[in-house]
TORVO-76316 format. One record per residue (C-alpha): residue in three letters; x, y, z; residue number from 1. Coordinates in nm, 3 decimals. Layout:
<nodes>
<node res="ALA" X="X" Y="Y" Z="Z" n="NUM"/>
...
</nodes>
This chain:
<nodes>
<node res="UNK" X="-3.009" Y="0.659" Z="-0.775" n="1"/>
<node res="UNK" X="-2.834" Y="0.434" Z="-0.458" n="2"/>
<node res="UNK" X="-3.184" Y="0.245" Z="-0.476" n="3"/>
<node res="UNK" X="-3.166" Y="0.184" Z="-0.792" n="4"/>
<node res="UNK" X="-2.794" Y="0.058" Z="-0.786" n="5"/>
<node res="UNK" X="-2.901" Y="-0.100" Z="-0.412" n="6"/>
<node res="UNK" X="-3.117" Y="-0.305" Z="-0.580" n="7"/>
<node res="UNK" X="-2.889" Y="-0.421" Z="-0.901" n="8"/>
<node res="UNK" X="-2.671" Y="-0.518" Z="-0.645" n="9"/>
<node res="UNK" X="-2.896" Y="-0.706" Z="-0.452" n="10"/>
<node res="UNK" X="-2.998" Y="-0.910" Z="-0.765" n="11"/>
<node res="UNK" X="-2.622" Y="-0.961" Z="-0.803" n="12"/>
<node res="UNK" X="-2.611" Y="-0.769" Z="-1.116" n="13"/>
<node res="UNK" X="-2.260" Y="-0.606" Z="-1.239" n="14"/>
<node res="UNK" X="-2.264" Y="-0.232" Z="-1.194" n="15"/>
<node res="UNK" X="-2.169" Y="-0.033" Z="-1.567" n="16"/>
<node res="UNK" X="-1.872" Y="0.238" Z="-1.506" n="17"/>
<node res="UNK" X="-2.146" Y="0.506" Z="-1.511" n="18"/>
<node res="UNK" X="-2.347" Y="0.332" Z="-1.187" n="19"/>
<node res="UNK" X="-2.004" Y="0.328" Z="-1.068" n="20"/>
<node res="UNK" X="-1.938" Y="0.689" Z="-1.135" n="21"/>
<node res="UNK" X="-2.269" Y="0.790" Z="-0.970" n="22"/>
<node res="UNK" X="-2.222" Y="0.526" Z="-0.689" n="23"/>
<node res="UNK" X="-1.889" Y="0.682" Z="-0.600" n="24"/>
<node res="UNK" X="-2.050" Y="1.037" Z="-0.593" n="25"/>
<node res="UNK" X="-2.287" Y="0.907" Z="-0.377" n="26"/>
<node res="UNK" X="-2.050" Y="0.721" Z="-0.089" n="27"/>
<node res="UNK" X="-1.772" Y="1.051" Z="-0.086" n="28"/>
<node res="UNK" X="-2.121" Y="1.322" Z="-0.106" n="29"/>
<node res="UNK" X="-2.090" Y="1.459" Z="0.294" n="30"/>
<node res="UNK" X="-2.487" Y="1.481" Z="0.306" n="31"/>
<node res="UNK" X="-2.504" Y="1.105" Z="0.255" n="32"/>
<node res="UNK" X="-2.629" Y="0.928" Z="0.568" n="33"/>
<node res="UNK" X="-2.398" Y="0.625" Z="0.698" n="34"/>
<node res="UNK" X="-2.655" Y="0.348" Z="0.698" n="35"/>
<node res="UNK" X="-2.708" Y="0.463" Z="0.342" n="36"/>
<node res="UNK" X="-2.293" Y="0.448" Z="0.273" n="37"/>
<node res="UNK" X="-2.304" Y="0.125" Z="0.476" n="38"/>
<node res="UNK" X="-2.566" Y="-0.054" Z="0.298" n="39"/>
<node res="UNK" X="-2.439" Y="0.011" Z="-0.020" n="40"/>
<node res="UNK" X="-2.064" Y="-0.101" Z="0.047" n="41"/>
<node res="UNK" X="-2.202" Y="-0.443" Z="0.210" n="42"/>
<node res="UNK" X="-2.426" Y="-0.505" Z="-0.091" n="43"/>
<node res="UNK" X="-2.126" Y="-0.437" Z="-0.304" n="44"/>
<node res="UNK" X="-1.900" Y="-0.675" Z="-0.077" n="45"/>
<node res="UNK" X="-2.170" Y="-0.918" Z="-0.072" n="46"/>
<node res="UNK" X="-2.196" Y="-0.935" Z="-0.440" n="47"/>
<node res="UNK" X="-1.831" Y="-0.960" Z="-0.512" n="48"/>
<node res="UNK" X="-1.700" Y="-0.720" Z="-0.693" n="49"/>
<node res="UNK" X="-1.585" Y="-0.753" Z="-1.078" n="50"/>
<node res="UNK" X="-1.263" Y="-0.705" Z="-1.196" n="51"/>
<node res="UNK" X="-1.428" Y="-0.384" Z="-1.452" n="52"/>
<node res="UNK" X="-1.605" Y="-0.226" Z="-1.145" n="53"/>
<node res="UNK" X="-1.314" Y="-0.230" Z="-0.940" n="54"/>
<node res="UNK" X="-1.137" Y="-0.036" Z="-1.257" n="55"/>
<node res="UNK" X="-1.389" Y="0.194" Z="-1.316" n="56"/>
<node res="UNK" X="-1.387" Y="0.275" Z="-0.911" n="57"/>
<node res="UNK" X="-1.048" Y="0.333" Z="-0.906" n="58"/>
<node res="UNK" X="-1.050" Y="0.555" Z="-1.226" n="59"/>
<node res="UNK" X="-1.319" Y="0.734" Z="-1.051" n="60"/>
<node res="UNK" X="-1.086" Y="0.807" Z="-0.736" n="61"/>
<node res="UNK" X="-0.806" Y="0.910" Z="-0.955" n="62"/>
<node res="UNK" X="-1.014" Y="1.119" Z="-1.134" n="63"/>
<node res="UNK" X="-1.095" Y="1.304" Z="-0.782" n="64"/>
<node res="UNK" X="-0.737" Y="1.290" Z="-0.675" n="65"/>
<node res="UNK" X="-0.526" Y="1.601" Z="-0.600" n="66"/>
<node res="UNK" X="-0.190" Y="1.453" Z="-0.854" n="67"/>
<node res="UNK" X="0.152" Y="1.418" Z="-0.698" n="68"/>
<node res="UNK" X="0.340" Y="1.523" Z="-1.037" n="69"/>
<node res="UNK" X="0.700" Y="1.385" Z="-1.043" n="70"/>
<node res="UNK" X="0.730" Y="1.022" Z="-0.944" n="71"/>
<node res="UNK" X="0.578" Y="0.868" Z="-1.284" n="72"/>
<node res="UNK" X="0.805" Y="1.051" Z="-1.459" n="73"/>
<node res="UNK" X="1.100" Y="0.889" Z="-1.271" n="74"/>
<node res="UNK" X="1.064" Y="0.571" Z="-1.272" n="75"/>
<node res="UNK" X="0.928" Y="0.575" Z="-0.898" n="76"/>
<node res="UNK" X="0.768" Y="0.292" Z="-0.765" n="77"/>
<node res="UNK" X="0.496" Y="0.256" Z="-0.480" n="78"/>
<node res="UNK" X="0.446" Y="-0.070" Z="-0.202" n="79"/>
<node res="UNK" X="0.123" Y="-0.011" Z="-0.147" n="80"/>
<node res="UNK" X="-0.076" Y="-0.301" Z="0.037" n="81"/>
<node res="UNK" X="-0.467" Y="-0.366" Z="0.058" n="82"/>
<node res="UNK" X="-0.517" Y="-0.449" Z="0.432" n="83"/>
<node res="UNK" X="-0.812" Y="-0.628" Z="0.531" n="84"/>
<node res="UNK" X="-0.609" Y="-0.975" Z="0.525" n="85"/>
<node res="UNK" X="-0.717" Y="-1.197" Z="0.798" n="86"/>
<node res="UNK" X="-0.379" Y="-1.249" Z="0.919" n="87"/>
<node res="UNK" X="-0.246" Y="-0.874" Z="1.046" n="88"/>
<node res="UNK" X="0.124" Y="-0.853" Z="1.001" n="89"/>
<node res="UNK" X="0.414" Y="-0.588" Z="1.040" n="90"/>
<node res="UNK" X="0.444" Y="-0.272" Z="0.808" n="91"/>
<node res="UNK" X="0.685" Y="-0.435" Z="0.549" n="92"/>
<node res="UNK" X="0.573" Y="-0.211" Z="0.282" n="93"/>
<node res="UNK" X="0.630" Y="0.158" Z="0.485" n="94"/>
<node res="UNK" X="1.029" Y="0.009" Z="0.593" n="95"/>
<node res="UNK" X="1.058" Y="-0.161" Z="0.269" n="96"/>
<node res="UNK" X="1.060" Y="0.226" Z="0.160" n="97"/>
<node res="UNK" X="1.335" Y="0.330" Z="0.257" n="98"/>
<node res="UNK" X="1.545" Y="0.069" Z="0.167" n="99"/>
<node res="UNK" X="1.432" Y="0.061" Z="-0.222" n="100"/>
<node res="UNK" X="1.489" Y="0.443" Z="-0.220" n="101"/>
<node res="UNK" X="1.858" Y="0.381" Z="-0.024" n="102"/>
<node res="UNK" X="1.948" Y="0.096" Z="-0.301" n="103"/>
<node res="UNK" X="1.868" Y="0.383" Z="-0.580" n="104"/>
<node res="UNK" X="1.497" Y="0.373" Z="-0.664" n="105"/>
<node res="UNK" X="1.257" Y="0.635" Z="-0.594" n="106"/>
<node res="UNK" X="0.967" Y="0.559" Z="-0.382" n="107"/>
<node res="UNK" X="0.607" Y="0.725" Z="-0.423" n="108"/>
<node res="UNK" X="0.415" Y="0.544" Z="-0.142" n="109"/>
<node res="UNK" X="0.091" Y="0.578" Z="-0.091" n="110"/>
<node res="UNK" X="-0.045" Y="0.459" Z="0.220" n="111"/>
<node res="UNK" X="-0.328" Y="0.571" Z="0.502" n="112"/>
<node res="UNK" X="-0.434" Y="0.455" Z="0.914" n="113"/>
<node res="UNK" X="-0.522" Y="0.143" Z="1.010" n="114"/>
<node res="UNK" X="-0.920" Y="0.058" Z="0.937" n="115"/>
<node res="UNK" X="-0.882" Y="-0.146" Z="1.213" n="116"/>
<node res="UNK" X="-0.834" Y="0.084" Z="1.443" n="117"/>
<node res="UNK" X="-0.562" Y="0.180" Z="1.689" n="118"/>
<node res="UNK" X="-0.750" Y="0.072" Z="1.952" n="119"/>
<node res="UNK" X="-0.680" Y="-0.281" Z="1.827" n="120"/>
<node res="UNK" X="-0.297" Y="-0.187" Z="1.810" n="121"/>
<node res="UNK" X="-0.279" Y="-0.212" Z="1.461" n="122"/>
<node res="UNK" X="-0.025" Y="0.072" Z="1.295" n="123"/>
<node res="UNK" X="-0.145" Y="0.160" Z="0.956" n="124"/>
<node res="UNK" X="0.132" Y="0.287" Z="0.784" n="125"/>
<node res="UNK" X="0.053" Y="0.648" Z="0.852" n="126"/>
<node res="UNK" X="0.049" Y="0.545" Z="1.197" n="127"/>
<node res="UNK" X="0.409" Y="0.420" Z="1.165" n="128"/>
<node res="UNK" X="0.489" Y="0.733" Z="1.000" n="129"/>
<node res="UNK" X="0.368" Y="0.956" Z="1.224" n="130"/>
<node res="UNK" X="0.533" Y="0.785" Z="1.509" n="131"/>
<node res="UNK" X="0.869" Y="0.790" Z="1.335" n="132"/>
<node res="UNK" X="0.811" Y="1.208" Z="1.323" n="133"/>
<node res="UNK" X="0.701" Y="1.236" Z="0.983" n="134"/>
<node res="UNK" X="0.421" Y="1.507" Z="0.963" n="135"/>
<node res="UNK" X="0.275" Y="1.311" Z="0.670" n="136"/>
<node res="UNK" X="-0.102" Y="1.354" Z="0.765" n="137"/>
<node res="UNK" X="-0.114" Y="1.717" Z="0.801" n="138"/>
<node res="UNK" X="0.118" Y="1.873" Z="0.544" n="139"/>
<node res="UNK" X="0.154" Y="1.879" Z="0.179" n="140"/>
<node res="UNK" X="0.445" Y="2.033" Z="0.191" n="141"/>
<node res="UNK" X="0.617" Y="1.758" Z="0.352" n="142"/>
<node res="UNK" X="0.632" Y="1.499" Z="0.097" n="143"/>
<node res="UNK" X="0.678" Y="1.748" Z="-0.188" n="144"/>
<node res="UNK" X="1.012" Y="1.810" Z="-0.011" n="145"/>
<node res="UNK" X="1.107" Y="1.500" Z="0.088" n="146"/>
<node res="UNK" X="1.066" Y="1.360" Z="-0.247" n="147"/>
<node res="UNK" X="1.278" Y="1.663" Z="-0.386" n="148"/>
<node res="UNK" X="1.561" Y="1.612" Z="-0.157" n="149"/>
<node res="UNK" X="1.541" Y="1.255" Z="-0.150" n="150"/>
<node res="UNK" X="1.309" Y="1.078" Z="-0.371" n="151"/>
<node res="UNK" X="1.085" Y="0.942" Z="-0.128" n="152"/>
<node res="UNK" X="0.780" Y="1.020" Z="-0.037" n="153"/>
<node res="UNK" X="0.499" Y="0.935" Z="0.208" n="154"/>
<node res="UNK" X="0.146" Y="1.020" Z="0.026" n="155"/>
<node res="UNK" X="-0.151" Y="1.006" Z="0.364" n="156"/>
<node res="UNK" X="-0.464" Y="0.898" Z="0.123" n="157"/>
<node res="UNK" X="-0.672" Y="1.113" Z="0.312" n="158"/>
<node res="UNK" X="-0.483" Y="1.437" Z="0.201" n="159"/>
<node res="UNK" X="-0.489" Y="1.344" Z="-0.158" n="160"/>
<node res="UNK" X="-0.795" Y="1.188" Z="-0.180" n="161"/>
<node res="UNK" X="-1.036" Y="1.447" Z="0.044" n="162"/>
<node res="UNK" X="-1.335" Y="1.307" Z="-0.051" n="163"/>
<node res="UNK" X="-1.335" Y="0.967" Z="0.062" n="164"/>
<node res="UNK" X="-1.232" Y="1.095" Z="0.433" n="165"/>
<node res="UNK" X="-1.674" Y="1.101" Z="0.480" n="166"/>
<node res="UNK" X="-1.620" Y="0.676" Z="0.411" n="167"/>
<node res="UNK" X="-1.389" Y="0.663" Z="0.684" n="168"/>
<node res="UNK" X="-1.607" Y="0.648" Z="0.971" n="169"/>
<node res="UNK" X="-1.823" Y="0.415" Z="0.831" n="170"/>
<node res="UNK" X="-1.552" Y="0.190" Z="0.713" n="171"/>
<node res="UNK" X="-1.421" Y="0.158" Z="1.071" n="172"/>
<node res="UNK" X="-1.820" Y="0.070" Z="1.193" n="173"/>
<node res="UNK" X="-1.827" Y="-0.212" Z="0.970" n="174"/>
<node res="UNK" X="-1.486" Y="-0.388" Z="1.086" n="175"/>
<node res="UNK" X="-1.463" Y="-0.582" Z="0.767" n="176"/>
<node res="UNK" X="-1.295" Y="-0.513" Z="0.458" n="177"/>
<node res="UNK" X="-1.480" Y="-0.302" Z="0.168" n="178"/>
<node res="UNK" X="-1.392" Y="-0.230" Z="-0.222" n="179"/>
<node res="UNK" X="-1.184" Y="0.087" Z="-0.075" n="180"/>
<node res="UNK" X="-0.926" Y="-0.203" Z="0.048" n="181"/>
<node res="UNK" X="-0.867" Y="-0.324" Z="-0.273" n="182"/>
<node res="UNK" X="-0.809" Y="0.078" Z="-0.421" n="183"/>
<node res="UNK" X="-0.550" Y="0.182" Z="-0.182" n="184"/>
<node res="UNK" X="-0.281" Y="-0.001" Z="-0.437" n="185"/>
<node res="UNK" X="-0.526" Y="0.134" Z="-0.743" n="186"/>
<node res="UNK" X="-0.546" Y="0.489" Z="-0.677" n="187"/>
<node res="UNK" X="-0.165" Y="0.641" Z="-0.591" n="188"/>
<node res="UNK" X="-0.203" Y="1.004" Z="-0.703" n="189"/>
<node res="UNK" X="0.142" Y="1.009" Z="-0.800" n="190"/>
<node res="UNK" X="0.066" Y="0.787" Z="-1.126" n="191"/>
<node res="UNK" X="0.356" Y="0.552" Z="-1.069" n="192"/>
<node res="UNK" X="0.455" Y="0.293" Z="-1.331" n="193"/>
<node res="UNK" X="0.604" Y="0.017" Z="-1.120" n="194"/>
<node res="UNK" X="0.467" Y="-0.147" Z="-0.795" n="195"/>
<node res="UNK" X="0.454" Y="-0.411" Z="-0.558" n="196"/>
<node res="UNK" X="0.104" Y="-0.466" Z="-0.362" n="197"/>
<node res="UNK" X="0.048" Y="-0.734" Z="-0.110" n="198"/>
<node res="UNK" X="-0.295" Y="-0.894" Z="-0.084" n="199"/>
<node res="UNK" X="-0.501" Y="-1.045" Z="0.135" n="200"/>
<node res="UNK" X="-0.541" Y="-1.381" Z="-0.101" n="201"/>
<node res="UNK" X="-0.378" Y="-1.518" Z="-0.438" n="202"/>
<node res="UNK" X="-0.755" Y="-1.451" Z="-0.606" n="203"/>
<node res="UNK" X="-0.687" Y="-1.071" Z="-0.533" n="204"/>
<node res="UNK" X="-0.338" Y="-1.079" Z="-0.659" n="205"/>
<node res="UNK" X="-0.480" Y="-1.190" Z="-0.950" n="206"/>
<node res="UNK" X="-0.766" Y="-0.950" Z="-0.995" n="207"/>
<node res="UNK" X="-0.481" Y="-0.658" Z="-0.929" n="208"/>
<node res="UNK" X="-0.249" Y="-0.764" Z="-1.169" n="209"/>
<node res="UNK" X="-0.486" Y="-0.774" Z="-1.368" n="210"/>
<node res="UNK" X="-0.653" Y="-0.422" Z="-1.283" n="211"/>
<node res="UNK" X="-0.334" Y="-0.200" Z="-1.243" n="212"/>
<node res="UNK" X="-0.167" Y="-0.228" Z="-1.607" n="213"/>
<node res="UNK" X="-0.525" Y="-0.063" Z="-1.734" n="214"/>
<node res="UNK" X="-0.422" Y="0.169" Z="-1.475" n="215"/>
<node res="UNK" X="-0.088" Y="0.256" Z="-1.640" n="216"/>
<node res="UNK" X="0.135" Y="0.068" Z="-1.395" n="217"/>
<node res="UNK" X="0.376" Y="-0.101" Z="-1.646" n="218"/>
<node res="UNK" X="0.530" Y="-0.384" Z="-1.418" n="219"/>
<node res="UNK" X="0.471" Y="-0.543" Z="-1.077" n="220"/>
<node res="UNK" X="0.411" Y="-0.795" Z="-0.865" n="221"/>
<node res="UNK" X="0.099" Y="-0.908" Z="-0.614" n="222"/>
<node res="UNK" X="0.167" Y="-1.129" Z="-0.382" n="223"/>
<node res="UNK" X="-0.028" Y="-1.290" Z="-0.096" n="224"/>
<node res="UNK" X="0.123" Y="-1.531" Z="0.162" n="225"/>
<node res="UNK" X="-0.004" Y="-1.854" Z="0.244" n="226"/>
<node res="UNK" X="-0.095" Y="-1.757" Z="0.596" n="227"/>
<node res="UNK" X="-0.302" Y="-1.512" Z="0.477" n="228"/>
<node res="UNK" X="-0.158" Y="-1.208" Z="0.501" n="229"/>
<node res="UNK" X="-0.099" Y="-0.904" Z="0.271" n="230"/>
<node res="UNK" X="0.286" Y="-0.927" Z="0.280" n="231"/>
<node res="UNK" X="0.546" Y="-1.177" Z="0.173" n="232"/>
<node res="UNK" X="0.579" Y="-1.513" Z="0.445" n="233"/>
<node res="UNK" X="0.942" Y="-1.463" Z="0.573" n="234"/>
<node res="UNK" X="0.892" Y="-1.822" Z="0.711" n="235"/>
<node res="UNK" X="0.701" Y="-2.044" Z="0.438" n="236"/>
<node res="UNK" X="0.552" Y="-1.953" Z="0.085" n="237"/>
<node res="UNK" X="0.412" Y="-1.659" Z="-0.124" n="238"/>
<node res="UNK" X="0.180" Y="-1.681" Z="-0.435" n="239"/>
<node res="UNK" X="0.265" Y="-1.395" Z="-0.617" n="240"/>
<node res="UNK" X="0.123" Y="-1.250" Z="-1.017" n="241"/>
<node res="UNK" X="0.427" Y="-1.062" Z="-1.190" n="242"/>
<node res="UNK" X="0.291" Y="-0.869" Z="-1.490" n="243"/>
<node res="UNK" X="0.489" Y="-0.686" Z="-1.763" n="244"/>
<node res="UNK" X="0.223" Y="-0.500" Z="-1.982" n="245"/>
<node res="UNK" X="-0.044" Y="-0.729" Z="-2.026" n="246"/>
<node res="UNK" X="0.157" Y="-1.066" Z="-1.987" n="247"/>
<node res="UNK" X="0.119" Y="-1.212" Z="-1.625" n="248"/>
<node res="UNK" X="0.289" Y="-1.501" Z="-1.491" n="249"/>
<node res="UNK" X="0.235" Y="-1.666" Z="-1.138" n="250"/>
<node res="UNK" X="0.508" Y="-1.791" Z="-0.930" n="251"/>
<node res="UNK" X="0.561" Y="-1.938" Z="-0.578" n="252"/>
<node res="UNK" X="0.821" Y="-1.752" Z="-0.392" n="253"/>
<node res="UNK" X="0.973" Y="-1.966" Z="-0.110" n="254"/>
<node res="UNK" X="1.173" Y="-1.758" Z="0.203" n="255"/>
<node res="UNK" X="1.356" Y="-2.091" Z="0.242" n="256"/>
<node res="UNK" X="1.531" Y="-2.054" Z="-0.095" n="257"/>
<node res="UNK" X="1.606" Y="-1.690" Z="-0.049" n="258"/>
<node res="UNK" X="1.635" Y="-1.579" Z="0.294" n="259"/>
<node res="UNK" X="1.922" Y="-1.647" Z="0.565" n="260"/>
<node res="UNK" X="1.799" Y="-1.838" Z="0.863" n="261"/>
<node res="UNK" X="1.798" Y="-1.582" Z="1.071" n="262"/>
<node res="UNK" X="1.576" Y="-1.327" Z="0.876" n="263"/>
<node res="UNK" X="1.339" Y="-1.587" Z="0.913" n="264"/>
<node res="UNK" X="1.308" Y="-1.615" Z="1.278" n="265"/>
<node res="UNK" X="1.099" Y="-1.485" Z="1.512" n="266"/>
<node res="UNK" X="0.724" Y="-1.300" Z="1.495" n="267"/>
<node res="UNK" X="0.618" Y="-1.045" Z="1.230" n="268"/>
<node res="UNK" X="0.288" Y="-0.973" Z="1.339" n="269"/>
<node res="UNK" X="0.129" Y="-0.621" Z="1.350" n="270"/>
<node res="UNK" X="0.255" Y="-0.376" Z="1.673" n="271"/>
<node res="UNK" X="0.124" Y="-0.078" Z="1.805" n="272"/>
<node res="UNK" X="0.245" Y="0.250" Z="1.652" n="273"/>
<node res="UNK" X="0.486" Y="0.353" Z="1.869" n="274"/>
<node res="UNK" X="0.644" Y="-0.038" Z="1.917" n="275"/>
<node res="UNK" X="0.604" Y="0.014" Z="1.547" n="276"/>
<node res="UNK" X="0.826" Y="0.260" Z="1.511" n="277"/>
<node res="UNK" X="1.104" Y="0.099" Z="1.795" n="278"/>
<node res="UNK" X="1.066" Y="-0.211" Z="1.517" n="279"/>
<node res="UNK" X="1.156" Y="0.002" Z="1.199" n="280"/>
<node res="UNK" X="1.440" Y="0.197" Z="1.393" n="281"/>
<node res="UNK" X="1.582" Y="-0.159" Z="1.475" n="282"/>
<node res="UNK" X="1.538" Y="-0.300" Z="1.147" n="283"/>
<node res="UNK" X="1.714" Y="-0.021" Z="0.967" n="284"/>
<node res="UNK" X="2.029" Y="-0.063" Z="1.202" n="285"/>
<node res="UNK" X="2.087" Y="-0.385" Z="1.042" n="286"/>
<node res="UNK" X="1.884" Y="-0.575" Z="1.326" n="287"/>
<node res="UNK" X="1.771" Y="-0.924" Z="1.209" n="288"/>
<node res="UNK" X="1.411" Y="-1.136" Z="1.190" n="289"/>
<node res="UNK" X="1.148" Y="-1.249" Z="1.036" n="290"/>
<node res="UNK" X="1.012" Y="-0.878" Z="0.964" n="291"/>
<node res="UNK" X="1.281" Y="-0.796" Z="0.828" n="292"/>
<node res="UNK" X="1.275" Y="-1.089" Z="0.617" n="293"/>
<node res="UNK" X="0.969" Y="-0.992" Z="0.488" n="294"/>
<node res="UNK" X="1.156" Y="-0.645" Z="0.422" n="295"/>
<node res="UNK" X="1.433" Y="-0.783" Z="0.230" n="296"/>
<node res="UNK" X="1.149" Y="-0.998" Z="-0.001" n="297"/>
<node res="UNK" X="0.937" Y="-0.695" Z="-0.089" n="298"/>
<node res="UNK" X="1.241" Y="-0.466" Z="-0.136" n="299"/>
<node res="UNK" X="1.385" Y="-0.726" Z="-0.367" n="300"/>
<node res="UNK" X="1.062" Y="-0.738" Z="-0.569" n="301"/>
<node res="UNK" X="1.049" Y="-0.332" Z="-0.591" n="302"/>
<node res="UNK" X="1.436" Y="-0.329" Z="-0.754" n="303"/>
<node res="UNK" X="1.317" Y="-0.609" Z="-0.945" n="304"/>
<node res="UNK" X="1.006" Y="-0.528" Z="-1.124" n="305"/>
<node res="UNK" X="1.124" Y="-0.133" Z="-1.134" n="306"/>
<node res="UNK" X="1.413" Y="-0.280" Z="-1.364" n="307"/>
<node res="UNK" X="1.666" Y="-0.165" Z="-1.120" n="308"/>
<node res="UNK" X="1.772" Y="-0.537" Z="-1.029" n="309"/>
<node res="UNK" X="1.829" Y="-0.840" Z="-1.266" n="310"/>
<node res="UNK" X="1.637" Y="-1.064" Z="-1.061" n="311"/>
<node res="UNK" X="1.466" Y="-1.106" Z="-0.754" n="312"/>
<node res="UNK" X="1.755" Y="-1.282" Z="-0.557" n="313"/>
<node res="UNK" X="1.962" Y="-0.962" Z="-0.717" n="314"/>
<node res="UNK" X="1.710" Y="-0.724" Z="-0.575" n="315"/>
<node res="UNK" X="1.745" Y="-0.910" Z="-0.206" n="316"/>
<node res="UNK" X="2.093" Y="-0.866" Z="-0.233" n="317"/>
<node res="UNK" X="2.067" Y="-0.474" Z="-0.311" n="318"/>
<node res="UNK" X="1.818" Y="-0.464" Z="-0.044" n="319"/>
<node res="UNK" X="2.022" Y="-0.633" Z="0.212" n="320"/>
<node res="UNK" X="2.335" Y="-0.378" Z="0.109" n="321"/>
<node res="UNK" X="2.123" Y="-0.096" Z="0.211" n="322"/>
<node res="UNK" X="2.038" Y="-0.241" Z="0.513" n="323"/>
<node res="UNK" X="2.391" Y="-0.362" Z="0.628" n="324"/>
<node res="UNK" X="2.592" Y="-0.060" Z="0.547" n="325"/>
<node res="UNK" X="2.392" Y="0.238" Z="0.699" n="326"/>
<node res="UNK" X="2.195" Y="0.387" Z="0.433" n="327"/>
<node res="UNK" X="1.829" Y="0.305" Z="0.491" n="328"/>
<node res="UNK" X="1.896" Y="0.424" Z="0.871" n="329"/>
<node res="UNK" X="2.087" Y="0.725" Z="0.726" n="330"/>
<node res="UNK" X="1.778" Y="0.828" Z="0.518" n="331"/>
<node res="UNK" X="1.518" Y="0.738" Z="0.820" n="332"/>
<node res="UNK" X="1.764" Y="0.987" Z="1.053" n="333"/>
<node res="UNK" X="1.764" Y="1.260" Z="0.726" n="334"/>
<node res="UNK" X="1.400" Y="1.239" Z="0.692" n="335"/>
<node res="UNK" X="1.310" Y="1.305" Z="1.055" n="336"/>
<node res="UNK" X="1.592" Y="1.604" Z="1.028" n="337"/>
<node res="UNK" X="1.384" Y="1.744" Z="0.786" n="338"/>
<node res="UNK" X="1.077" Y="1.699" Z="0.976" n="339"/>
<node res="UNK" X="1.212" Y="1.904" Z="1.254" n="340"/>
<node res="UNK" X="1.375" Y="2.209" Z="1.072" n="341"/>
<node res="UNK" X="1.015" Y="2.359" Z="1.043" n="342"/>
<node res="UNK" X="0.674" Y="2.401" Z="1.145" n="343"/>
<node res="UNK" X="0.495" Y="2.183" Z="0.844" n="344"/>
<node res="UNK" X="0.122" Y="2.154" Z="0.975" n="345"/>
<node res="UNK" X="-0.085" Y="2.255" Z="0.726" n="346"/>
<node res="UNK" X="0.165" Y="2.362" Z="0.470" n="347"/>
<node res="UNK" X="0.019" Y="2.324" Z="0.131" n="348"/>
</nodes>
């Protein structure tokens, strides 16, 4: 079978969802070699891959998935980005969090460790997480509970989605980004029906807002910065793809126009895990800067596309509330209480 689909995808030749069903089996099987794994995710990178096989992956890993019931239901919404952009930045999406949740929308975020590597001081967001004292890799228990107490919750990709923990390894060899960058966003187990997801470049935005309604996420917004990174630019512009249903329209989202000054000073490049978490603390005690510019843009978009703000300047200034008055530090400080009330490791 992977020569067969080794060799369509050599000959640049579009994969059908049932190659993609029986290439999927393949990459997550534990007896498959790595060379084997690795030779069929390059191929697949090299070709490009289609809008309809990066659907039919992603239905494949939901399919998989151990389900997060709940979130969908509520109206949660997830900030999910794609990594792999060539310009690293700060974990806006993992703070942004808990400030959508402490303006009044549930958060289902789904999220995993840096494919870079920590050895290249790179915090994925579970990296973050962990740092901050949030046994999110190891217990199931733990988000089930922190999403009953206080609708938010952290979902590790590796505990939801056990079979694509045998890619890992080979993902990390390769140093460059695969197809399972673009399903991080794609594949929340928790089914939400609002999202933001930051990408890497505009033509990505595109493909995922174009991807993720077929998906059943009702509204959202993609956006790429014109640096190239995954986030919104606190300092200069954003393309970004806003879809309701099936309608998408593309808009340029300037900081200048939206931001203070001083949220749009200073770095927000990437930090090691436990600087990381220092950052985050600071941020939610109403400290100022460009990351927390970038904060304030994708927690604005969340209220916004979730319907819980009228706009996206609306949503900023929601965000910005939750910032300035204590409750996205309260609900960091609550979270981390509940973290240490119990033993959670391995807690299903």
């Amino acid at each position: 079978m992977s020569d067969r689909v080794l060799d369509r995808l050599l000959a640049r030749q579009e994969l059908t969802s049932g190659e993609i069903r029986l290439l999927v089996a393949r990459l997550v099987e534990p007896a498959t070699d790595d060379l084997e794994r690795a030779a069929l995710l390059v191929a697949l990178r090299t070709k490009g891959e289609t809008g309809a096989e990066i659907q039919a992956f992603a239905k494949e890993l939901r399919r998989r998935a151990t389900p997060f019931p709940g979130p969908r239901a509520d109206g949660a919404v997830d900030l999910c980005g794609s990594g792999g952009a060539l310009v690293p930045s700060f974990n806006i999406g993992t703070v942004s969090a808990f400030v959508v949740r402490a303006a009044g929308c549930p958060v289902a975020k789904h999220g995993n460790r840096s494919a870079r590597g920590s050895q290249q001081g790179y915090a994925g967001s579970s990296d973050l997480l962990e740092a901050l004292g949030l046994p999110i890799a190891t217990s199931w228990g733990f988000p089930r509970e922190s999403y009953r107490r206080f609708g938010l919750a952290f979902l590790h990709a590796p505990l939801f989605h056990t079979a694509t923990s045998a890619v890992m390894a080979v993902r990390r060899g390769l140093g460059i980004p695969t197809i399972f960058n673009q399903l991080g966003p794609l594949t929340n187990p928790a089914g939400v029906r609002f999202q933001v997801v930051g990408c890497p470049t505009p033509g990505q935005a595109e493909r995922v807002a174009q991807v993720l309604p077929a998906l059943g996420v009702r509204s959202g917004l993609a956006v790429a910065s014109a640096e190239g990174a995954d986030e919104f630019s606190p300092r200069g512009t954003s393309a970004a793809v806003l879809w309701t249903g099936r309608r998408r329209r593309r808009r340029t989202i300037r900081s200048a126009e939206l931001l203070e000054s001083e949220d749009r000073r200073g770095p927000w490049g990437p930090l090691p895990a436990a600087a990381a978490a220092d950052e985050t603390a600071r941020i939610l005690a109403g400290g100022g800067g460009a990351r927390r510019g970038s904060v304030l843009l994708t927690s604005g978009a969340a209220l916004w596309v979730s319907g819980r703000a009228r706009s996206l300047p609306d949503g900023i200034a929601q965000a910005r509330g939750a910032l300035d008055d204590g409750r996205a530090e309260a609900l960091l400080h609550a979270m981390q209480d509940l973290a240490r009330s119990r033993s959670w490791d391995g807690e299903r």
